[in-house]
GUDOKOL-887345 format. One record per residue (C-alpha): residue number from 1; residue in three letters; x, y, z. Coordinates in Angstrom, 1 decimal, always signed. Example, Ala and Ser with C-alpha at 12.3 -4.5 7.8 and 13.67 -1.06 7.14 Angstrom:
! GUDOKOL-887345
SITE    k    r       X       Y       Z
SITE    1  Ala   +12.3    -4.5    +7.8
SITE    2  Ser   +13.7    -1.1    +7.1
This chain:
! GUDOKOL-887345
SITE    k    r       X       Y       Z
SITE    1  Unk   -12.6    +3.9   +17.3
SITE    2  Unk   -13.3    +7.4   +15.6
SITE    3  Unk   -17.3    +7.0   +13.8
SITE    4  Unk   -17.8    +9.0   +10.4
SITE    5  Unk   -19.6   +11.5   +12.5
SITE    6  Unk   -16.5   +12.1   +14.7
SITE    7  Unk   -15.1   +12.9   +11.1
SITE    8  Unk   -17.4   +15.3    +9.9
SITE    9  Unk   -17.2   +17.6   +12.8
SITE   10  Unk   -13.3   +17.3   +12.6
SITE   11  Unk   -13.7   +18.3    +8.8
SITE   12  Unk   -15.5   +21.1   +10.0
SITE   13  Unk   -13.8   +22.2   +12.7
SITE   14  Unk   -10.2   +21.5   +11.8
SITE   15  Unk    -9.6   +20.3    +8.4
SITE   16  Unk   -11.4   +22.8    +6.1
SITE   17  Unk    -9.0   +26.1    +6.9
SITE   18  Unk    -6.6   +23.7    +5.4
SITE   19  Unk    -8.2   +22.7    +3.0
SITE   20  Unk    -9.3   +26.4    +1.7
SITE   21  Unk    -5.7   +27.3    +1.8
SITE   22  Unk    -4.7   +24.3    -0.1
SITE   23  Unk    -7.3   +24.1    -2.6
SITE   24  Unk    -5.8   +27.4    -3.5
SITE   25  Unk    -2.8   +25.4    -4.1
SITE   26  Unk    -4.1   +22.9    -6.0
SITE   27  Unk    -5.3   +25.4    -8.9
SITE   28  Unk    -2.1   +27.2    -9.3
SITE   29  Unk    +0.1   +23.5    -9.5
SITE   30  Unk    -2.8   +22.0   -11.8
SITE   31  Unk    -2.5   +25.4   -14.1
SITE   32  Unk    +1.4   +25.2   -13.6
SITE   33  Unk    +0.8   +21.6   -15.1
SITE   34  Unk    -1.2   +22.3   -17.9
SITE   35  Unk    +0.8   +25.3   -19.0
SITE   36  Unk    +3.7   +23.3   -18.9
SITE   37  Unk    +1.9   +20.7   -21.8
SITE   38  Unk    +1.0   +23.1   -23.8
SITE   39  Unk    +4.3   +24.6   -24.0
SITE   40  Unk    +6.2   +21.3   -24.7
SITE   41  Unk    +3.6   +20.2   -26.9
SITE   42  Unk    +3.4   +23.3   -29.0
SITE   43  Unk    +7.4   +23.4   -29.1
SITE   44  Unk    +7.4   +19.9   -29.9
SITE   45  Unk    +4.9   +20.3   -33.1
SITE   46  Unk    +6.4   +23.6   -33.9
SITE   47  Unk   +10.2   +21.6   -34.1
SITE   48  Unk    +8.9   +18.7   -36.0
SITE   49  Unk    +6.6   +20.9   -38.3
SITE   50  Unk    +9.7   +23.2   -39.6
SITE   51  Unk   +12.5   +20.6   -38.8
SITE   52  Unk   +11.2   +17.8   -41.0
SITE   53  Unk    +9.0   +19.5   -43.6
SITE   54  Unk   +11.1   +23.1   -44.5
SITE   55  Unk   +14.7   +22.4   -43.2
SITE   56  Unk   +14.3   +18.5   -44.5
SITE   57  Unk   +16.1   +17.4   -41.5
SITE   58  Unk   +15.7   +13.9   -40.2
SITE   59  Unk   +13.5   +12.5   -38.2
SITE   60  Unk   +15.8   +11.6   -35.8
SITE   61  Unk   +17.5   +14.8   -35.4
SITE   62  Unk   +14.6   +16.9   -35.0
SITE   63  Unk   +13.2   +14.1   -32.0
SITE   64  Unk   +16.4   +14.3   -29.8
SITE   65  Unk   +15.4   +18.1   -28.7
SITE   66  Unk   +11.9   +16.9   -28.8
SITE   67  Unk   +12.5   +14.1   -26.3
SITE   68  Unk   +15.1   +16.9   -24.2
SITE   69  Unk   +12.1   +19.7   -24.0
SITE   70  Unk    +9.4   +16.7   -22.8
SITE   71  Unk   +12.3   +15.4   -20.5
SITE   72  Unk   +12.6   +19.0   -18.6
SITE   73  Unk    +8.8   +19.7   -19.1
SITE   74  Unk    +8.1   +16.3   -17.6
SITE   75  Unk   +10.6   +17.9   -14.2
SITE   76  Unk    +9.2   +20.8   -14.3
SITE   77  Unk    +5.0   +19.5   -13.9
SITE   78  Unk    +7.0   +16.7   -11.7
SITE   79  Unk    +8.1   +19.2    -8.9
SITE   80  Unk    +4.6   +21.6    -9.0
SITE   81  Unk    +3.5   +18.3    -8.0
SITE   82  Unk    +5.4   +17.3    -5.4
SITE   83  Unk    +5.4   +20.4    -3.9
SITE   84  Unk    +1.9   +20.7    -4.0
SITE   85  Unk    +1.9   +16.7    -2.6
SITE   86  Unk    +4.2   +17.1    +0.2
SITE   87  Unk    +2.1   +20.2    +1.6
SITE   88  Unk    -1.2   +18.4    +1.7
SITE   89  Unk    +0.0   +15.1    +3.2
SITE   90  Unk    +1.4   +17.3    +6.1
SITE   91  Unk    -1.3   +18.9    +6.5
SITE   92  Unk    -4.1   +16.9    +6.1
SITE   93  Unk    -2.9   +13.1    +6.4
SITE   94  Unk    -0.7   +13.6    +9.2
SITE   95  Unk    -3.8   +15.6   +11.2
SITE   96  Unk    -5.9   +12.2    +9.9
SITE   97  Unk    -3.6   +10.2   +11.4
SITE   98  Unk    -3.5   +12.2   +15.0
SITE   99  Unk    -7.1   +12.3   +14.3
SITE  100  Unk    -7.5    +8.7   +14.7
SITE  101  Unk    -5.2    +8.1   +17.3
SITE  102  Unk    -2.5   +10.8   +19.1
SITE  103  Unk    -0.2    +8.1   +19.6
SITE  104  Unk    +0.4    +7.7   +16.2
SITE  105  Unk    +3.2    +9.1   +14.5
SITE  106  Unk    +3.3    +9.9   +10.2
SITE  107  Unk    +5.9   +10.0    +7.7
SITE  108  Unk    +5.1   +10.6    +4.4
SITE  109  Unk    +8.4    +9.8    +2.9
SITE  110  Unk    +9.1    +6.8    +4.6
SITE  111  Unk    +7.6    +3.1    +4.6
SITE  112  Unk    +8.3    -0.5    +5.4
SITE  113  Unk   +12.1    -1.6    +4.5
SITE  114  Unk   +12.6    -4.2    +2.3
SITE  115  Unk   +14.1    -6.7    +5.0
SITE  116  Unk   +11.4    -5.7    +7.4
SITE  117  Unk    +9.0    -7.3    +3.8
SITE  118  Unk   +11.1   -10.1    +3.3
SITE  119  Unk   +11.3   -11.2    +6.6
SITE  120  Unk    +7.3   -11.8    +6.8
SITE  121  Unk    +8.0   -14.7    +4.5
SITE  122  Unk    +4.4   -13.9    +2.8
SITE  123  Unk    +6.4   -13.2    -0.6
SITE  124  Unk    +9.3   -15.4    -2.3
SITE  125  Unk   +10.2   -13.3    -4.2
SITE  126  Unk   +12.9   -10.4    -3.8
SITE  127  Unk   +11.8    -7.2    -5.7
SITE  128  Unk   +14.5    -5.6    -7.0
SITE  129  Unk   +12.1    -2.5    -7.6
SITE  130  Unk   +10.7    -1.1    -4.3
SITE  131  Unk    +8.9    +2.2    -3.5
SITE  132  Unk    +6.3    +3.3    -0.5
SITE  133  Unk    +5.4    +6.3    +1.6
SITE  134  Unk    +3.1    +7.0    +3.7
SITE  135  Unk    +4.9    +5.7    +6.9
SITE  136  Unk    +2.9    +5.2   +10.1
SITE  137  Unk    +4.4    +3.9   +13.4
SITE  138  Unk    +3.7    +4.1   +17.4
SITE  139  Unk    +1.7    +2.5   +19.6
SITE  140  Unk    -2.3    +1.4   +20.2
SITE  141  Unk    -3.1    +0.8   +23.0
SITE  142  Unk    -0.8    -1.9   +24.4
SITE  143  Unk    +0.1    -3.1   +20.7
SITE  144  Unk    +3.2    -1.6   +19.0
SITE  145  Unk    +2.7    -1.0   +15.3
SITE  146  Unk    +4.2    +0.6   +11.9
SITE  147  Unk    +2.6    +0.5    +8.7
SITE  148  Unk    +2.8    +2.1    +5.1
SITE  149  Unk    +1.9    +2.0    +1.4
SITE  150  Unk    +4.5    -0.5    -0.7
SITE  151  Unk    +5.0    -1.2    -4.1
SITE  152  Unk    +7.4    -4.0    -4.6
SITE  153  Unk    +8.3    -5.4    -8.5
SITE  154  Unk   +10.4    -7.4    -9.7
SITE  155  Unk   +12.5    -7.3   -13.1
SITE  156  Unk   +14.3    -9.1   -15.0
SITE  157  Unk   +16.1    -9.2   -18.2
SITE  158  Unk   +16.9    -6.1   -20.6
SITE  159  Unk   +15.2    -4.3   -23.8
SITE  160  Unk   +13.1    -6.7   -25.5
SITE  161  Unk   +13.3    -8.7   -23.1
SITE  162  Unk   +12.5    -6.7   -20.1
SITE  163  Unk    +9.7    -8.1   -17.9
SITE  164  Unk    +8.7    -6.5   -14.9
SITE  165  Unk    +5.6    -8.1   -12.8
SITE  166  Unk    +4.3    -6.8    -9.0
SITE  167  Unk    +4.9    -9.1    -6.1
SITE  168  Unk    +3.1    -6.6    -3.8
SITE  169  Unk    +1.3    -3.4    -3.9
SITE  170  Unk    -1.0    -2.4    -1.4
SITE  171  Unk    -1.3    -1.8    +2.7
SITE  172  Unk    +2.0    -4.0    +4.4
SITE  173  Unk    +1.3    -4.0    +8.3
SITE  174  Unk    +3.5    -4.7   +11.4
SITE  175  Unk    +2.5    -5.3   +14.7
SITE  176  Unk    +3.4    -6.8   +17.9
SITE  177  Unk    +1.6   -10.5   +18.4
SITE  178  Unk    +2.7   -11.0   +21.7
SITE  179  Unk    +3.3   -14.4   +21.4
SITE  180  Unk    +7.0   -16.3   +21.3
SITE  181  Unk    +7.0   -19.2   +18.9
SITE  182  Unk   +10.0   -21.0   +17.1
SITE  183  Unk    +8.9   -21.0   +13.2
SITE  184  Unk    +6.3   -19.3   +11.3
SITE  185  Unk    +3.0   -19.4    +9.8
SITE  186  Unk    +2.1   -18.2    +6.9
SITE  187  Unk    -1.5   -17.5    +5.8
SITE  188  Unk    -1.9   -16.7    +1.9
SITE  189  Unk    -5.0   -16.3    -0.3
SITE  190  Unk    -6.6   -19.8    -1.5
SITE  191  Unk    -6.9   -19.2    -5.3
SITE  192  Unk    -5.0   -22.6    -6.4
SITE  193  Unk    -8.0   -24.5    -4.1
SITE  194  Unk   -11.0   -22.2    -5.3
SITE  195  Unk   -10.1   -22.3    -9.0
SITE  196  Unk    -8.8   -26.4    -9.1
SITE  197  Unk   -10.5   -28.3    -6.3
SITE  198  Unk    -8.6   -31.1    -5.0
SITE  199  Unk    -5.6   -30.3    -8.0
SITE  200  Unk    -5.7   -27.3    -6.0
SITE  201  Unk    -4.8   -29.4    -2.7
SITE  202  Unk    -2.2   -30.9    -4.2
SITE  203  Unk    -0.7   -28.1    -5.7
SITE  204  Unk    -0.4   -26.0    -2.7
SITE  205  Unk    +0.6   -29.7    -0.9
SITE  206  Unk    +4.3   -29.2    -3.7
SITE  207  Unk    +4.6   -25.7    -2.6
SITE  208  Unk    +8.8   -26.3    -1.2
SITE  209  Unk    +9.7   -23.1    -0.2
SITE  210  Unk    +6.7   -22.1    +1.8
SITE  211  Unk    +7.4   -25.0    +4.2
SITE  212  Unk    +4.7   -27.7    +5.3
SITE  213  Unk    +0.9   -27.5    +4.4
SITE  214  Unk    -1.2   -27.0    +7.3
SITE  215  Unk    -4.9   -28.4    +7.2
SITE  216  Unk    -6.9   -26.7    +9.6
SITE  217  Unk   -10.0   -28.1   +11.1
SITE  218  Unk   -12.3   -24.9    +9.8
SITE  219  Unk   -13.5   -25.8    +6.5
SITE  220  Unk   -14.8   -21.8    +6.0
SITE  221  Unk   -11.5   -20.2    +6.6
SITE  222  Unk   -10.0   -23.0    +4.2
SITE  223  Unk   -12.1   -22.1    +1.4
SITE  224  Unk   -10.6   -18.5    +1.7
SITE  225  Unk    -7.1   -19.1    +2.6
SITE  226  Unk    -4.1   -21.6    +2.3
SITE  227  Unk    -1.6   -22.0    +5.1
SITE  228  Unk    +1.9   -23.0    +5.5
SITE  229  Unk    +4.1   -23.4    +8.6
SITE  230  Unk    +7.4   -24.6   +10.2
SITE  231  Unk    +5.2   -27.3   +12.7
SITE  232  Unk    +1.8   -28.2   +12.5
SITE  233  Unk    +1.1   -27.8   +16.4
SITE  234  Unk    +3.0   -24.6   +16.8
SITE  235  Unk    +0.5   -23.2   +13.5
SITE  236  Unk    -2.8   -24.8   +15.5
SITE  237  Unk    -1.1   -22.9   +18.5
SITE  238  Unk    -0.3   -19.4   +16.7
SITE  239  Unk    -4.0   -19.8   +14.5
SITE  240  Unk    -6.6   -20.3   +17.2
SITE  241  Unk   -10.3   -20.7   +16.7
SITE  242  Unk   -11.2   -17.2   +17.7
SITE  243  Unk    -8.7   -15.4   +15.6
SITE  244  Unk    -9.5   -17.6   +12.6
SITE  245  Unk   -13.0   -16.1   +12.8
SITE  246  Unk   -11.6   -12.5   +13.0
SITE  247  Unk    -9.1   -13.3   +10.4
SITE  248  Unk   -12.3   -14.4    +8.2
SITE  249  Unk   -14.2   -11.2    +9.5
SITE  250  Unk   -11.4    -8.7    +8.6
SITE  251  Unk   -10.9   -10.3    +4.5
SITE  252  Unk   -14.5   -10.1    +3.9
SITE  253  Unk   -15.3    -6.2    +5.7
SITE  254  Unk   -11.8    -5.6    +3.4
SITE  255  Unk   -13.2    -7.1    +0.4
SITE  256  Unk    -9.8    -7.3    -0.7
SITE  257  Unk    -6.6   -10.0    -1.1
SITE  258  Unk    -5.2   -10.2    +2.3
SITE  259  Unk    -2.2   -12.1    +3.2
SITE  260  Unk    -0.9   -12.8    +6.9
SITE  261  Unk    +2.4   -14.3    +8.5
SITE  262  Unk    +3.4   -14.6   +12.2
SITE  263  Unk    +7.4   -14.9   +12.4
SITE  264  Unk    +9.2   -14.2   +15.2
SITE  265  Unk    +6.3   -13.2   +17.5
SITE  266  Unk    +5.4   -10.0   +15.1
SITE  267  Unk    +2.2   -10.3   +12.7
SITE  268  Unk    +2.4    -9.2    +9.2
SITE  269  Unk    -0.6    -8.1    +7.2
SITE  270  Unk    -0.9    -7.0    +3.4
SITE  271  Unk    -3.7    -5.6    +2.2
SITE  272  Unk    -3.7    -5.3    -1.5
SITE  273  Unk    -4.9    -1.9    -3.2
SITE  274  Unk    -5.0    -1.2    -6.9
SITE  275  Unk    -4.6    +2.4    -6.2
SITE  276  Unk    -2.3    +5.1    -4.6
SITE  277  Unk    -3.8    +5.3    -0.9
SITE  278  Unk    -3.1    +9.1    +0.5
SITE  279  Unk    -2.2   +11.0    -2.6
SITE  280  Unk    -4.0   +14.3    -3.6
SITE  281  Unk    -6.0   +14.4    -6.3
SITE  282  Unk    -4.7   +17.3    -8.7
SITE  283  Unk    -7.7   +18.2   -10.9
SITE  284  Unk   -10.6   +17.8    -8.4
SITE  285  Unk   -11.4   +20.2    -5.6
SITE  286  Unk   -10.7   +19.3    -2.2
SITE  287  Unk   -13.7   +20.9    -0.4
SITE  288  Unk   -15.9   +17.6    -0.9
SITE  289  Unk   -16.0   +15.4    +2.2
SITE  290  Unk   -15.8   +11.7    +0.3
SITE  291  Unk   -11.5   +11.6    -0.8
SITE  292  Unk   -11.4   +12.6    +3.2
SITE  293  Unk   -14.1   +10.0    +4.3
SITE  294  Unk   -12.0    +7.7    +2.1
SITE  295  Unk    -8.7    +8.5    +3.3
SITE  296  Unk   -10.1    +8.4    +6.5
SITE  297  Unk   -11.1    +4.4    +5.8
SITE  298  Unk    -8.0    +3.7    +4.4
SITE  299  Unk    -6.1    +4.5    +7.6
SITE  300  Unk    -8.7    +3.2   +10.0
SITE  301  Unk    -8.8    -0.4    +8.4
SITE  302  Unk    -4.8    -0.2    +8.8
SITE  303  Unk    -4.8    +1.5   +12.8
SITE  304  Unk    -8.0    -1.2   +13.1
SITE  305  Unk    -5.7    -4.6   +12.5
SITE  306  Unk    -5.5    -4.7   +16.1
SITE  307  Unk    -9.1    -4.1   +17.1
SITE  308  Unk   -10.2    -6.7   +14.6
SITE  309  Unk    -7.6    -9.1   +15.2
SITE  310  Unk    -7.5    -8.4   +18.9
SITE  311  Unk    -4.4    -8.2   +19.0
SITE  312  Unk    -4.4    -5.8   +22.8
SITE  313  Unk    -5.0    -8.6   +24.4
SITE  314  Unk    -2.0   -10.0   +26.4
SITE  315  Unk    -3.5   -13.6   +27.4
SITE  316  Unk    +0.1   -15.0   +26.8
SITE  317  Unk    +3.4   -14.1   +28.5
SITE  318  Unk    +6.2   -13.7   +26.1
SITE  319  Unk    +9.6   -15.2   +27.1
């Protein structure tokens, strides 16, 4: 795998024309951005000022044109944005991601389908809200893989009575196990366990939908994670000792939620972020090294699933 120092002479070498050009970029969209609320604003205080207090109009007619100039201001600073987006990520993200392996391909308007989520099983839920970008797909080493940013909410009910909660945002990974198995194993997070004790047990043990609870002879990884599956020998089969460890290793070098699944000899992995992964910043320079050291990481923990889980190694046939 690529080492920071492997970085820095790639920043040097390749990335910073780019980045000069685009930093040049960056100040003309943030300008375009702030000119655009100053001009809204102002029209906005202007209307309301001379509306309400010399014409006495209502309220309510002087906010409709209001709420129209923020609506078009708001497209306006939206596409400066974009544009300004969409030329960076092709120019620096996708060069990350050839950076870090040429087998990889990136596309920054596509991610993980929704059946591709659902069919992981690591979520109950269907969002009826669902976003990502950030798409990337090909092959390491011997391991076929895709993976992208996600974003999937669900909603329900209407005005007042509108609520809107995340299943999911974060990192969702797809990879080839190499292993042919009848059910599926699901491996979530043990809060219930951590938080309640043996309550905890027996609340994960009522869990329906997530199928049978699995107890696992490795009292570490049980404190960290709860598992469900189809069969209990198939699950001892599909979680062996070694890739229990390695499952431990990658959560804690994460230091984040991670949720697994293994259905129908693919491996699922969610990572969950709090933030956008690969997006420009718009009111920082780029010519600093750390957002590219940290972009950098982000797609290296991804592309390094199947290091860490060792998942190139073909020690069983498939049918």
């Amino acid at each position: 795998m690529k080492t920071i120092d492997d970085l820095r002479q790639f920043y040097q070498d390749s990335l910073t024309p780019d980045l000069e050009v685009l930093e040049i970029e960056r100040k003309k969209a943030s300008r375009h951005v702030i000119l655009v609320v100053i001009f809204v604003g102002g029209i906005i205080a202007v209307g309301l000022s001379v509306g309400v207090l010399y014409l006495h109009l209502p309220v309510v007619a002087v906010m409709i044109p209001a709420v129209l100039c923020l609506i078009i201001g708001g497209f306006v600073a939206g596409m400066a944005i974009r544009a300004y987006s969409k030329n960076f990520k092709s120019r620096i993200i996708g060069k990350l991601v050839r950076f870090i392996d040429p087998n990889l391909a990136y596309y920054p308007d596509r991610c993980i389908p929704k059946s591709t989520f659902m069919l992981s099983k690591i979520f109950t839920t269907k969002p009826n809200r669902y976003k990502g970008d950030d798409l990337v797909s090909g092959k390491v080493g011997a391991t076929q893989i895709q993976f992208s940013e996600l974003h999937a909410e669900h909603q329900s009910g209407s005005g007042k009575n509108k609520h809107r909660y995340t299943i999911f945002r974060g990192l969702f990974f797809v990879g080839d196990f190499n292993k042919d198995f009848v059910g599926w194993v699901v491996v979530l997070p043990d809060t219930a366990e951590r938080l309640f004790g043996r309550i905890g047990q027996k609340l994960q043990a009522l869990n329906v939908f997530r199928g049978n609870l699995i107890k696992l002879e490795d009292p570490e990884f049980e404190r960290h994670f709860v598992v469900y599956g189809k069969d209990q020998i198939e699950t001892r089969y599909v979680l062996s000792t070694s890739l229990m460890e390695r499952i431990l290793q990658f959560k804690q070098k994460t230091g984040k939620k991670v949720y697994l699944s293994f259905v129908g000899s693919m491996i699922f992995v969610a990572v969950a972020y709090a933030r956008n992964l690969f997006e420009p910043r718009l009111f920082k320079t780029l010519l600093d090294f750390e957002p590219i050291r940290e972009y950098f990481e982000d797609l290296q923990l991804a592309v390094g699933i199947v290091e860490e889980l060792n998942l190139n190694t073909r020690i069983w046939s498939k049918a």
